[in-house]
py3Dmol code that shows the C-alpha trace and the ligand (Angstrom):
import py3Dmol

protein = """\
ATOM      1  CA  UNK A   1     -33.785  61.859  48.472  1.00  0.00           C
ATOM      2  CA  UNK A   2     -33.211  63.802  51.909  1.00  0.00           C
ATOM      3  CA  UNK A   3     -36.598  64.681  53.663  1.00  0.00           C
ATOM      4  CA  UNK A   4     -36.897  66.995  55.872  1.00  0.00           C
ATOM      5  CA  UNK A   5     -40.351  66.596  57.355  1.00  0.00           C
ATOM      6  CA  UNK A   6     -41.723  69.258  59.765  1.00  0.00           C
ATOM      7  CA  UNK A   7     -42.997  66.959  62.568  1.00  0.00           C
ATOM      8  CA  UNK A   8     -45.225  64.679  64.324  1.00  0.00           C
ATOM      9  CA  UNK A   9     -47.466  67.368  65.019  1.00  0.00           C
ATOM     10  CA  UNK A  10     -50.629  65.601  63.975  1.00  0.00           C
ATOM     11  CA  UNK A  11     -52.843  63.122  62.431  1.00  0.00           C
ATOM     12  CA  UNK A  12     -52.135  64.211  58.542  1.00  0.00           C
ATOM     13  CA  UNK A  13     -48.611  64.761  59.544  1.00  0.00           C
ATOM     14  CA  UNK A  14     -48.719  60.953  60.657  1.00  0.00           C
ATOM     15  CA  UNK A  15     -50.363  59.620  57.235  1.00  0.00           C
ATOM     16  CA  UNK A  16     -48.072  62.227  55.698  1.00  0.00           C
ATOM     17  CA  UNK A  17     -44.709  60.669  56.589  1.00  0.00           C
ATOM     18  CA  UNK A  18     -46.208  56.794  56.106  1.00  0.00           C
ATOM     19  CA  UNK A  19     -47.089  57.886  53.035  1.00  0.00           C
ATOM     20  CA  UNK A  20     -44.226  59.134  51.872  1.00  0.00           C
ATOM     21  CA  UNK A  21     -42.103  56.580  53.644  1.00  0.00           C
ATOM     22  CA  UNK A  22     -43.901  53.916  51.353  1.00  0.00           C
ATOM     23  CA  UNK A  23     -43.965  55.731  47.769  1.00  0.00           C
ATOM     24  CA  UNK A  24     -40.331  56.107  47.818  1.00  0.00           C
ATOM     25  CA  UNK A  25     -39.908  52.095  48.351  1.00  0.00           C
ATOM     26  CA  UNK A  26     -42.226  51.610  45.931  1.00  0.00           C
ATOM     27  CA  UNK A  27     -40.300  54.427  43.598  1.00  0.00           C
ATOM     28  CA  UNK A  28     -36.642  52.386  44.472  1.00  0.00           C
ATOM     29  CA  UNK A  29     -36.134  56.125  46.039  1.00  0.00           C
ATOM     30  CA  UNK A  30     -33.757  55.852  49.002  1.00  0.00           C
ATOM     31  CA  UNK A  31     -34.996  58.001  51.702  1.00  0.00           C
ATOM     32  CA  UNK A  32     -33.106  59.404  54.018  1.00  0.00           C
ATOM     33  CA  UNK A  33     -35.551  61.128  56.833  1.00  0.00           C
ATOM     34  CA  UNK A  34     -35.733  63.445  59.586  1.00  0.00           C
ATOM     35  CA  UNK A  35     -38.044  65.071  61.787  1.00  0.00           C
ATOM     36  CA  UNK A  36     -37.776  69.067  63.089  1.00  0.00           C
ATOM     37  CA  UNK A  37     -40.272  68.963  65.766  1.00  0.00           C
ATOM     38  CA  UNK A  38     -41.740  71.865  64.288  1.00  0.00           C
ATOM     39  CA  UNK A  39     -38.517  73.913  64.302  1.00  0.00           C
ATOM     40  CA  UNK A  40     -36.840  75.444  61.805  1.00  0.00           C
ATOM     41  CA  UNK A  41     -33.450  75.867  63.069  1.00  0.00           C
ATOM     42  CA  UNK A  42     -33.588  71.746  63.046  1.00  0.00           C
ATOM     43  CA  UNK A  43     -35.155  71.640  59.143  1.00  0.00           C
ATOM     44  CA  UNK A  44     -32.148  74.079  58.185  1.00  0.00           C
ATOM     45  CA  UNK A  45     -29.556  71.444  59.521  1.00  0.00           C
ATOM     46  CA  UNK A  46     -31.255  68.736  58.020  1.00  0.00           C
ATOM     47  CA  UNK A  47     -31.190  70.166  54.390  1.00  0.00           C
ATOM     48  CA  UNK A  48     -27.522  71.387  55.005  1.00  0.00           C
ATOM     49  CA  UNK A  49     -26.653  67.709  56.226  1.00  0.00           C
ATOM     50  CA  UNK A  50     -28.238  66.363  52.785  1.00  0.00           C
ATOM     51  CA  UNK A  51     -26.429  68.867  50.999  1.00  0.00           C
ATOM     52  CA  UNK A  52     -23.147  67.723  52.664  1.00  0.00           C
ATOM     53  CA  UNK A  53     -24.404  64.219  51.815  1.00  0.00           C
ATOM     54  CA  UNK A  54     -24.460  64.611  48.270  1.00  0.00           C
ATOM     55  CA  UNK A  55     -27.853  63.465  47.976  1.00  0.00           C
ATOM     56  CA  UNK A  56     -29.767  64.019  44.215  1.00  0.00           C
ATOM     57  CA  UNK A  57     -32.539  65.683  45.794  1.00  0.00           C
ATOM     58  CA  UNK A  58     -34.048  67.498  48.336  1.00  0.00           C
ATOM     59  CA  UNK A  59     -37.674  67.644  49.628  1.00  0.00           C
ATOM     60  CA  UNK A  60     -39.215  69.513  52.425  1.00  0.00           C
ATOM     61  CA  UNK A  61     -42.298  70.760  53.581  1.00  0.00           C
ATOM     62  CA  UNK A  62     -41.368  74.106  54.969  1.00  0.00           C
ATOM     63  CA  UNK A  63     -42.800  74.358  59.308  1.00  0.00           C
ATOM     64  CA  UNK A  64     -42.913  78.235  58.609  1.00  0.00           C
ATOM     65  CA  UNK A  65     -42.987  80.216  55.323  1.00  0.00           C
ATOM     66  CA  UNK A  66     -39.846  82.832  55.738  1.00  0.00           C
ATOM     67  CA  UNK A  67     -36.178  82.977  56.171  1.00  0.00           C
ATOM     68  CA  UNK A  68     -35.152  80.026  53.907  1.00  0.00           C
ATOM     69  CA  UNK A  69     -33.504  81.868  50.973  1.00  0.00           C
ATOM     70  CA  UNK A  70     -29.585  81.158  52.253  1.00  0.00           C
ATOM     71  CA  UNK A  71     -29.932  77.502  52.875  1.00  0.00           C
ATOM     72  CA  UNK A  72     -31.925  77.101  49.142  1.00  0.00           C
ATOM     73  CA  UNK A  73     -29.336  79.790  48.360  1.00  0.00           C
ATOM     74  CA  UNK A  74     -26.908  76.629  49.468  1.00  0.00           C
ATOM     75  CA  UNK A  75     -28.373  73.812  48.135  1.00  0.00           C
ATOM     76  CA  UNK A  76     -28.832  75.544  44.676  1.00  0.00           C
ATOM     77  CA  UNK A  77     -24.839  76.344  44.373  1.00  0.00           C
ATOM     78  CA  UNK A  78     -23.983  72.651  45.676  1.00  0.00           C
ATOM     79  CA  UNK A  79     -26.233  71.827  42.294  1.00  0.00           C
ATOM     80  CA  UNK A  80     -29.091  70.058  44.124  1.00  0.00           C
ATOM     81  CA  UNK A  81     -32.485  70.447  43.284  1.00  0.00           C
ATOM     82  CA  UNK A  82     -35.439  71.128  45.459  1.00  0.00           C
ATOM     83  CA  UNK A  83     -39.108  70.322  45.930  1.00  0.00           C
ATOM     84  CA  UNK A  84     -41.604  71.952  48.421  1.00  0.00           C
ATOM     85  CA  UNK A  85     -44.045  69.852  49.479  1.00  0.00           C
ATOM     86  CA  UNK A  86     -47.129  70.599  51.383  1.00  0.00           C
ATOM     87  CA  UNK A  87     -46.276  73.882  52.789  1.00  0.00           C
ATOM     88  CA  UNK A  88     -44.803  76.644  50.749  1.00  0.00           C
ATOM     89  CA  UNK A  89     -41.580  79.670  51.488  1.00  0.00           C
ATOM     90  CA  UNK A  90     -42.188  83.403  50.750  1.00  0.00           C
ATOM     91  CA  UNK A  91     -38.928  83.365  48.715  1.00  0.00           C
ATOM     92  CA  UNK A  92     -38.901  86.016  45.961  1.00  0.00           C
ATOM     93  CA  UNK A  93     -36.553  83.801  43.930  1.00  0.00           C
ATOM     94  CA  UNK A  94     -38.448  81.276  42.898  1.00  0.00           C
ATOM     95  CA  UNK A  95     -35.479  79.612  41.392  1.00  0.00           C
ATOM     96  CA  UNK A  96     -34.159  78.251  44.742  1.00  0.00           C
ATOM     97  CA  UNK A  97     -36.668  75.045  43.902  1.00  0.00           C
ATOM     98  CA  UNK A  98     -37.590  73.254  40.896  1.00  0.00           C
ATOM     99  CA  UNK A  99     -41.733  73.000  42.202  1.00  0.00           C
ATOM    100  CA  UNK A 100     -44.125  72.926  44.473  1.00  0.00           C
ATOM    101  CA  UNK A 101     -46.464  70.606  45.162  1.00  0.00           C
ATOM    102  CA  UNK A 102     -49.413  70.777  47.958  1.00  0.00           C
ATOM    103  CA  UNK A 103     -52.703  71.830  48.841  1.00  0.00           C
ATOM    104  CA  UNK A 104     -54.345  75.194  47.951  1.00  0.00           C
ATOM    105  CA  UNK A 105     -54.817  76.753  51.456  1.00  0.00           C
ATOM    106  CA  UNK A 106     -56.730  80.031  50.919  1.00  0.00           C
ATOM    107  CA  UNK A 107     -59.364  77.881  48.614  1.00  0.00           C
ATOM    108  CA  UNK A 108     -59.730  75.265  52.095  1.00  0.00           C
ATOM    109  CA  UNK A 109     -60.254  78.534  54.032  1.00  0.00           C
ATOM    110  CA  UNK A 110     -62.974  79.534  51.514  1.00  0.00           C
ATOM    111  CA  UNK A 111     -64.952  76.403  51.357  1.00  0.00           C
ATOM    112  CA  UNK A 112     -64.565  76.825  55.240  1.00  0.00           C
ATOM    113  CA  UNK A 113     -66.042  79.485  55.265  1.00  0.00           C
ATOM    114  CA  UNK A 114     -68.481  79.617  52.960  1.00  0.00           C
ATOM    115  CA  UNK A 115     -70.445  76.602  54.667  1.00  0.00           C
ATOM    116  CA  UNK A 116     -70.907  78.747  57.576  1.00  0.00           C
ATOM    117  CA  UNK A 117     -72.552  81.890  55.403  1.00  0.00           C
ATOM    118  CA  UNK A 118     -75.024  79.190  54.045  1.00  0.00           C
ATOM    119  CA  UNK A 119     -75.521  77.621  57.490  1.00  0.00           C
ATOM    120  CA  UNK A 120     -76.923  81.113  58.555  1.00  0.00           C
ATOM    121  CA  UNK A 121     -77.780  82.601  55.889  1.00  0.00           C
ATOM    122  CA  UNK A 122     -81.652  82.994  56.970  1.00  0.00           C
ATOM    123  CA  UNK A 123     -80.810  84.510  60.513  1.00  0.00           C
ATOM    124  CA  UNK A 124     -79.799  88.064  61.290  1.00  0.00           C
ATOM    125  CA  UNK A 125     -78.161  87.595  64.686  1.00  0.00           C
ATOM    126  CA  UNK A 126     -74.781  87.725  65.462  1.00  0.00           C
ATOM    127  CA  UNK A 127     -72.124  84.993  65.230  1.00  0.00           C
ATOM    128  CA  UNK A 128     -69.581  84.688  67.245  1.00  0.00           C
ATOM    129  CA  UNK A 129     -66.903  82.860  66.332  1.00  0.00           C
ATOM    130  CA  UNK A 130     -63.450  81.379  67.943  1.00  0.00           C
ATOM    131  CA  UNK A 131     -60.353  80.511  65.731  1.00  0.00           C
ATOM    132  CA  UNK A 132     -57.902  77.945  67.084  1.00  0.00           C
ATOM    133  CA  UNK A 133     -55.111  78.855  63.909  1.00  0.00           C
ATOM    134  CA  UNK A 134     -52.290  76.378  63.132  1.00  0.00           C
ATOM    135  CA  UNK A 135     -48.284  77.152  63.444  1.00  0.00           C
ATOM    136  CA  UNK A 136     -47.777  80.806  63.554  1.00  0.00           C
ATOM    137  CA  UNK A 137     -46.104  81.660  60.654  1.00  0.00           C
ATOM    138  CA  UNK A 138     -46.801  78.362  58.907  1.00  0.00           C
ATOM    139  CA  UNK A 139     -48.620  78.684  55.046  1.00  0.00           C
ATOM    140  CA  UNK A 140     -51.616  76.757  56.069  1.00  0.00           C
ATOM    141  CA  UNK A 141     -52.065  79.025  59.318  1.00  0.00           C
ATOM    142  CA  UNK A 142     -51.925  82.188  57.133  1.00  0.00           C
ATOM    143  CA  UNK A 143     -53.878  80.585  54.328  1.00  0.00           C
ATOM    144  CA  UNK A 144     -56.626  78.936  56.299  1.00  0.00           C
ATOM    145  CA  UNK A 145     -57.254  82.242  58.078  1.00  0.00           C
ATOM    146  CA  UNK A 146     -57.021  84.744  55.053  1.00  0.00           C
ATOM    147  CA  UNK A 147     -59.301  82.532  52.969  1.00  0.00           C
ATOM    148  CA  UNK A 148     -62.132  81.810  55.397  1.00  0.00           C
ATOM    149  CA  UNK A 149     -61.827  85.903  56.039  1.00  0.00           C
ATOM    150  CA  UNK A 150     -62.592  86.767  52.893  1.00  0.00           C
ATOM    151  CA  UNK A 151     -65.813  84.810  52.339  1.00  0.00           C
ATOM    152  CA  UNK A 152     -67.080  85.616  55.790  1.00  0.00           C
ATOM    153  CA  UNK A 153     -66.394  89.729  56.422  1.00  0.00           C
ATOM    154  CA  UNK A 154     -68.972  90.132  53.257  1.00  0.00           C
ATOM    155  CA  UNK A 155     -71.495  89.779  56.064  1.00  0.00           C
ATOM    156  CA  UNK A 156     -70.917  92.189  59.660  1.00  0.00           C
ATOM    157  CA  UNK A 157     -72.652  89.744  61.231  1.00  0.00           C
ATOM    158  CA  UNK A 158     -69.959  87.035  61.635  1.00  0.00           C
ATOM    159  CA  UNK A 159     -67.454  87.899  64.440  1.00  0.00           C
ATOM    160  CA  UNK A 160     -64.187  86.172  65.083  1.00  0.00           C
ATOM    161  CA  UNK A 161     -64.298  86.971  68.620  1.00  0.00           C
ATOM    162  CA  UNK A 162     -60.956  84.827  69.916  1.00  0.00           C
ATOM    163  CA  UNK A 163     -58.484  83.951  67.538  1.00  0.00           C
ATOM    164  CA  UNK A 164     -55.230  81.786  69.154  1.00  0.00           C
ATOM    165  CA  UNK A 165     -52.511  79.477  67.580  1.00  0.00           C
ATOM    166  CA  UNK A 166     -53.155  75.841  68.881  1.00  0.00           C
ATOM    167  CA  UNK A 167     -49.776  74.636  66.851  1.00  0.00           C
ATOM    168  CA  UNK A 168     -51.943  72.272  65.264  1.00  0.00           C
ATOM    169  CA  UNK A 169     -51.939  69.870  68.131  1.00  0.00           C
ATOM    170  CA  UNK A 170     -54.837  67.994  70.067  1.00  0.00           C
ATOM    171  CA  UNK A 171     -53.023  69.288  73.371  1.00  0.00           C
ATOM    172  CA  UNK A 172     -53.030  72.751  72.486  1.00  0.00           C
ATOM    173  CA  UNK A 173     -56.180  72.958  70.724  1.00  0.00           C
ATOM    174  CA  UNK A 174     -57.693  71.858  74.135  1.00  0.00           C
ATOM    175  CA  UNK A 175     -55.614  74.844  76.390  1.00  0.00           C
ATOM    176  CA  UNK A 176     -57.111  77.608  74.094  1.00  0.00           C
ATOM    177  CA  UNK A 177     -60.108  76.337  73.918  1.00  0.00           C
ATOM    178  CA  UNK A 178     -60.315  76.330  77.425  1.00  0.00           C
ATOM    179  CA  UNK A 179     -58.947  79.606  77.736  1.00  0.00           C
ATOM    180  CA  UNK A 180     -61.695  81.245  74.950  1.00  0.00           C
ATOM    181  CA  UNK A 181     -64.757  79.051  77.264  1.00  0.00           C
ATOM    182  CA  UNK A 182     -63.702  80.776  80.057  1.00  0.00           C
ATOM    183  CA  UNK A 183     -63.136  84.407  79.099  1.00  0.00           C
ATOM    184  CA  UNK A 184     -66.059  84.072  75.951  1.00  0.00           C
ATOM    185  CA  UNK A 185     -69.721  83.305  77.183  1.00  0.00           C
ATOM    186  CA  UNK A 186     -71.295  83.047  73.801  1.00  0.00           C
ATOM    187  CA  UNK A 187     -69.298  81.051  71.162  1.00  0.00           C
ATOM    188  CA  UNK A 188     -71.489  80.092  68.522  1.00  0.00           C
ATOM    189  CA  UNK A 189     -68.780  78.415  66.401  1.00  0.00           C
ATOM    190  CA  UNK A 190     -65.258  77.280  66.358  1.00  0.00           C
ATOM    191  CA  UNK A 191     -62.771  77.151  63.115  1.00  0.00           C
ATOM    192  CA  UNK A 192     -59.953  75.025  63.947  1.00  0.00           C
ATOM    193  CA  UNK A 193     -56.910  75.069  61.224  1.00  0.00           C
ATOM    194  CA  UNK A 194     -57.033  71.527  61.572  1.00  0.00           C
ATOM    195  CA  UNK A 195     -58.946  68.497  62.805  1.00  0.00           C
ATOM    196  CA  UNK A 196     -56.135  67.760  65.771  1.00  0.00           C
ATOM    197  CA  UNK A 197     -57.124  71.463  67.241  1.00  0.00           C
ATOM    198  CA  UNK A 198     -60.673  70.681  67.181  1.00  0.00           C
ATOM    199  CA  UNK A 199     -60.864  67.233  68.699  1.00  0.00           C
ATOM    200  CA  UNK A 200     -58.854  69.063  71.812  1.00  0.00           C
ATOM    201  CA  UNK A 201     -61.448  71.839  71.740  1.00  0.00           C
ATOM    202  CA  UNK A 202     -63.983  68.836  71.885  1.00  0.00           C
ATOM    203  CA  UNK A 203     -62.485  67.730  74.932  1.00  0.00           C
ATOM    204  CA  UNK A 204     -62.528  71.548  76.437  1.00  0.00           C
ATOM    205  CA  UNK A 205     -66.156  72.023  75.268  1.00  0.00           C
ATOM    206  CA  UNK A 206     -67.409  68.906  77.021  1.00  0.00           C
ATOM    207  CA  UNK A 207     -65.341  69.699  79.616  1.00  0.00           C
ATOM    208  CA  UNK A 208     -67.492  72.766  80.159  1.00  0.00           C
ATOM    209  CA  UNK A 209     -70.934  71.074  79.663  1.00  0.00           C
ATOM    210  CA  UNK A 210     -71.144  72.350  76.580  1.00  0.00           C
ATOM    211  CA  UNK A 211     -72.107  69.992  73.408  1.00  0.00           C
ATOM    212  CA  UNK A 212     -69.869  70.453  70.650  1.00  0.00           C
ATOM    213  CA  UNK A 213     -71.773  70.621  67.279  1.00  0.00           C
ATOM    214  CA  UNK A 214     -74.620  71.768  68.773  1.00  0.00           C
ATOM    215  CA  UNK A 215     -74.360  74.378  71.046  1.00  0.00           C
ATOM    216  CA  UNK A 216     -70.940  75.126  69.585  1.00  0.00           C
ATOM    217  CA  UNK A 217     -70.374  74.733  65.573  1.00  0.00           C
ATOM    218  CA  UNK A 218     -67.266  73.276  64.375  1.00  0.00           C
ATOM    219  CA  UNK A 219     -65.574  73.681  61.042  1.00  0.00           C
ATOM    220  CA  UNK A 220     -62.063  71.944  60.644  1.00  0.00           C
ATOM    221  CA  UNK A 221     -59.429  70.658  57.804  1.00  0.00           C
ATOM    222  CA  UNK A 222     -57.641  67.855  56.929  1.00  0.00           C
ATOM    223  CA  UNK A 223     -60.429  64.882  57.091  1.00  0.00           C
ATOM    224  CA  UNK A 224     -58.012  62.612  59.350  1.00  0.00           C
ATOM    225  CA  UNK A 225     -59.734  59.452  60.607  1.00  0.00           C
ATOM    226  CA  UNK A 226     -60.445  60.723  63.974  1.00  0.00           C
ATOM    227  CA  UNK A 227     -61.516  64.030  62.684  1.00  0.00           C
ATOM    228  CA  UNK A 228     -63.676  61.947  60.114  1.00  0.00           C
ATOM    229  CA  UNK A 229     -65.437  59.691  63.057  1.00  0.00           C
ATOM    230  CA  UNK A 230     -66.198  62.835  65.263  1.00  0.00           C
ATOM    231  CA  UNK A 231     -68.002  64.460  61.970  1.00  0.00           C
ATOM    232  CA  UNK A 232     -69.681  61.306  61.930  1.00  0.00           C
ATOM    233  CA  UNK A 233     -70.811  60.760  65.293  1.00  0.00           C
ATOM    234  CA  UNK A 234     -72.249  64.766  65.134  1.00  0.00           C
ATOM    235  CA  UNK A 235     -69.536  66.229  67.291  1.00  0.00           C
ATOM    236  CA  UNK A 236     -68.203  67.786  64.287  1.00  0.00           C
ATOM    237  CA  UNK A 237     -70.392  69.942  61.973  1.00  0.00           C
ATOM    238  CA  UNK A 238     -68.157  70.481  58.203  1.00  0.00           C
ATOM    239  CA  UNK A 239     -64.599  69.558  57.441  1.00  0.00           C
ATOM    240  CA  UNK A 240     -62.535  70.426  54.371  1.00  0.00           C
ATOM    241  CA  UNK A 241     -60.373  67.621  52.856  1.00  0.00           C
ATOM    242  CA  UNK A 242     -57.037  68.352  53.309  1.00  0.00           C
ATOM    243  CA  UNK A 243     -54.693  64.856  51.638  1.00  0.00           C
ATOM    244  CA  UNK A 244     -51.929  64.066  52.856  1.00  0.00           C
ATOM    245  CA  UNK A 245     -51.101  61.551  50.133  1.00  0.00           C
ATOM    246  CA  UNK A 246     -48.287  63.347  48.184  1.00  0.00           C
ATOM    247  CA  UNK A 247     -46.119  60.308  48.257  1.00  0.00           C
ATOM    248  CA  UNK A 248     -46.893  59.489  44.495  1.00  0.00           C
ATOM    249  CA  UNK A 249     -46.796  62.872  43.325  1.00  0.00           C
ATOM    250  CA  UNK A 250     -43.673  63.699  45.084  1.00  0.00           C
ATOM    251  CA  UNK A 251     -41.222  60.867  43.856  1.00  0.00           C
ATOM    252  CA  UNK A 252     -42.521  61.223  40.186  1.00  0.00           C
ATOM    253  CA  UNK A 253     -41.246  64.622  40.534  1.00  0.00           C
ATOM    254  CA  UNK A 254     -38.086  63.861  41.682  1.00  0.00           C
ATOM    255  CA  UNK A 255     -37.627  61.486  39.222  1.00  0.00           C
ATOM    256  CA  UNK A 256     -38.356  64.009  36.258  1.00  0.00           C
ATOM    257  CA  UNK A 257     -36.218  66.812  38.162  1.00  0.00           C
ATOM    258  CA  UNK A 258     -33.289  64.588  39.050  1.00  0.00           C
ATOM    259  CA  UNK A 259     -33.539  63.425  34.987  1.00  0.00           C
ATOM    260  CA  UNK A 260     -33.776  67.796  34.494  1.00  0.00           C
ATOM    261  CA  UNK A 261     -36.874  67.145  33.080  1.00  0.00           C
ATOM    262  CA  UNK A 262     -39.045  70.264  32.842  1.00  0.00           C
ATOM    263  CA  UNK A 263     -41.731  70.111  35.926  1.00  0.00           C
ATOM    264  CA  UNK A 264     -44.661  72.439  36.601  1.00  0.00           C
ATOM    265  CA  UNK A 265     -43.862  75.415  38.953  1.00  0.00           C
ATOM    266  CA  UNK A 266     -46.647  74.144  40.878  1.00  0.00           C
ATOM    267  CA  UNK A 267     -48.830  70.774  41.524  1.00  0.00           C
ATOM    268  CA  UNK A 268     -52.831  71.395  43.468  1.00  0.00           C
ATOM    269  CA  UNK A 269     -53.378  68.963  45.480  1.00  0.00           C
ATOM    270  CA  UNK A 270     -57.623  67.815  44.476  1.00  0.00           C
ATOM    271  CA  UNK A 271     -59.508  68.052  47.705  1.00  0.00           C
ATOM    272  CA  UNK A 272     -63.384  67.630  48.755  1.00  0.00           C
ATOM    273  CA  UNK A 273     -65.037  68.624  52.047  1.00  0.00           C
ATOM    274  CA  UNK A 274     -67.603  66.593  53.987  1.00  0.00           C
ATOM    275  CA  UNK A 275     -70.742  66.862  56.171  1.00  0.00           C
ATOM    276  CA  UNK A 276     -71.935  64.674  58.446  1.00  0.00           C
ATOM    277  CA  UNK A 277     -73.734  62.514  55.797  1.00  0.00           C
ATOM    278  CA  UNK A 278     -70.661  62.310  53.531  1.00  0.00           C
ATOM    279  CA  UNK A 279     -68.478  61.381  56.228  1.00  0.00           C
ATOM    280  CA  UNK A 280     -70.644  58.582  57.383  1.00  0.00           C
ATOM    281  CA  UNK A 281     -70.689  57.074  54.018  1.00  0.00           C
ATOM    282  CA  UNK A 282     -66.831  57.910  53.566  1.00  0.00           C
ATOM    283  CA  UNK A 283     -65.382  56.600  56.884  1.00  0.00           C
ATOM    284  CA  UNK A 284     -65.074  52.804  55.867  1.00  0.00           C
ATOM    285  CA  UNK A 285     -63.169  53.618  52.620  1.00  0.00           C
ATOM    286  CA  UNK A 286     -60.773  56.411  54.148  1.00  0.00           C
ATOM    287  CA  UNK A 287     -57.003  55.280  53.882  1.00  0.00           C
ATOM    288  CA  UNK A 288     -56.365  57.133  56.840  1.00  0.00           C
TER     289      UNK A 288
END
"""
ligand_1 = """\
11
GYE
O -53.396 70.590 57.937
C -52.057 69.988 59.805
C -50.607 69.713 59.883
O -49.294 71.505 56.453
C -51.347 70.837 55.506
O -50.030 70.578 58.942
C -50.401 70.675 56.615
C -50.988 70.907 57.984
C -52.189 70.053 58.328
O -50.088 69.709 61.102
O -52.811 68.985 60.413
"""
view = py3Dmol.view(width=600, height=400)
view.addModel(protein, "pdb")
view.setStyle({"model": 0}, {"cartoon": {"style": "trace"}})
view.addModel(ligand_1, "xyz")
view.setStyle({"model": 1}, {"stick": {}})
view.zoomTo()
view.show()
């Protein structure tokens, strides 16, 4: 199998690639690996290396969702098949890979935000909210953001009142946080695509003698150790369970598609969310 991961970007990315890393050993799945640094001209030379390489199959979890139709376009004629993992393309064809397996997005976006229209539900005031979004282009970025937009604009009352990409890193989380402190005197909460974004914010809302999950709300995804421990020591108000365990998953797949077994178009990932509660009681049985 050739991999073509999308980064180091973050925490899940982390337990993403160790998990994968290990399920192929334990599959007899030779791996051959790369990272992209989050760019896709360095994905596309990856999958056209593997494809030069002869290698049975291909897996990738795609850093944005458009412009891959001529290198599937490639892979297909060289007679390789290919699984999406995590992150999904716009491709009309949907015959440039076998399946697609990964979280539903929009549904995290929705259980995002519809904690926060039953957090206020009894008050009439305004809520303003920042959005620290993830890639720009990426699935989970447009997902995250569509889904939590359609369960909150049944109510004028919420406001997204900032809303930046933080590339889904702790560093950058922190600089727009900063940024939407300075230029935004009442933030009531903060939706961060993922947990990496908000423990940066948590740094700029200290920062600014502000205390996160009280004075400022905060929503993430993915349920990452250190995302888990800040929910647990109150910094964090609500996070929705993103796994990053699609190690199994992914090399029985290959298996069956290598084999041309028929697949499912498309594998959901099952995912949870947690308060502060859950995430006290789930912390010391969390794989990662
Ligand atoms: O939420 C984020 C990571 O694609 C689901 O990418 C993944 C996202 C995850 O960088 O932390």
């Amino acid at each position: 199998m050739g991999f073509a991961q999308v980064g180091a970007e973050s925490g899940w990315r982390t337990a993403n690639t160790k998990d994968i890393q290990e399920s192929a050993k334990a599959a007899g799945i030779e791996l051959k690996f790369s990272d992209a640094q989050q760019k896709q001209e360095n994905q596309i030379k990856a999958i056209r290396s593997y494809i030069q390489q002869k290698v049975d199959v291909i897996a990738f979890s795609p850093v944005v969702e458009s412009g891959w139709d001529t290198v599937l376009k490639e892979a297909q004629n060289a007679k390789i098949p290919v699984i999406l993992t995590d992150r999904a393309v716009d491709s009309k064809d949907t015959s440039l890979y076998k399946t697609f397996l990964g979280s539903d997005f929009v549904e995290e976006g929705k259980k995002a935000g519809q904690w926060l229209v039953d957090q206020y539900k009894d008050s009439k005031d305004d809520v303003n909210i920042v959005q620290l979004e993830g890639t720009t282009g990426s699935a989970p970025a447009n997902d995250r953001k569509a889904g939590f937009q359609q369960v909150i604009s049944a109510d004028p009352k919420f406001k997204i009142i900032a809303s930046q990409s933080g590339d889904f890193t702790r560093a950058k989380g922190k600089e727009v946080m900063e940024a939407f402190l300075k230029s935004n005197p009442k933030i009531d909460v903060l939706y961060a695509h993922n947990d990496d974004m908000g423990l940066g914010a948590i740094e700029a809302i200290e920062g600014a003698g502000k205390v996160p999950g009280k004075d400022i709300k905060i929503i993430t995804v993915d349920a990452v150790h250190d995302g888990m421990q800040a929910l647990a020591d109150g910094k964090i108000n609500f996070i929705v369970e993103c796994s990053p365990l699609l190690g199994t998953q992914l090399m029985d797949l290959a298996k069956k598609v290598v084999k041309g077994e028929q697949v499912p178009q498309r594998v959901v990932t099952e995912e949870t969310t947690f308060t502060q509660e859950q995430a006290k009681e789930a912390l010391p049985n969390r794989k990662y």
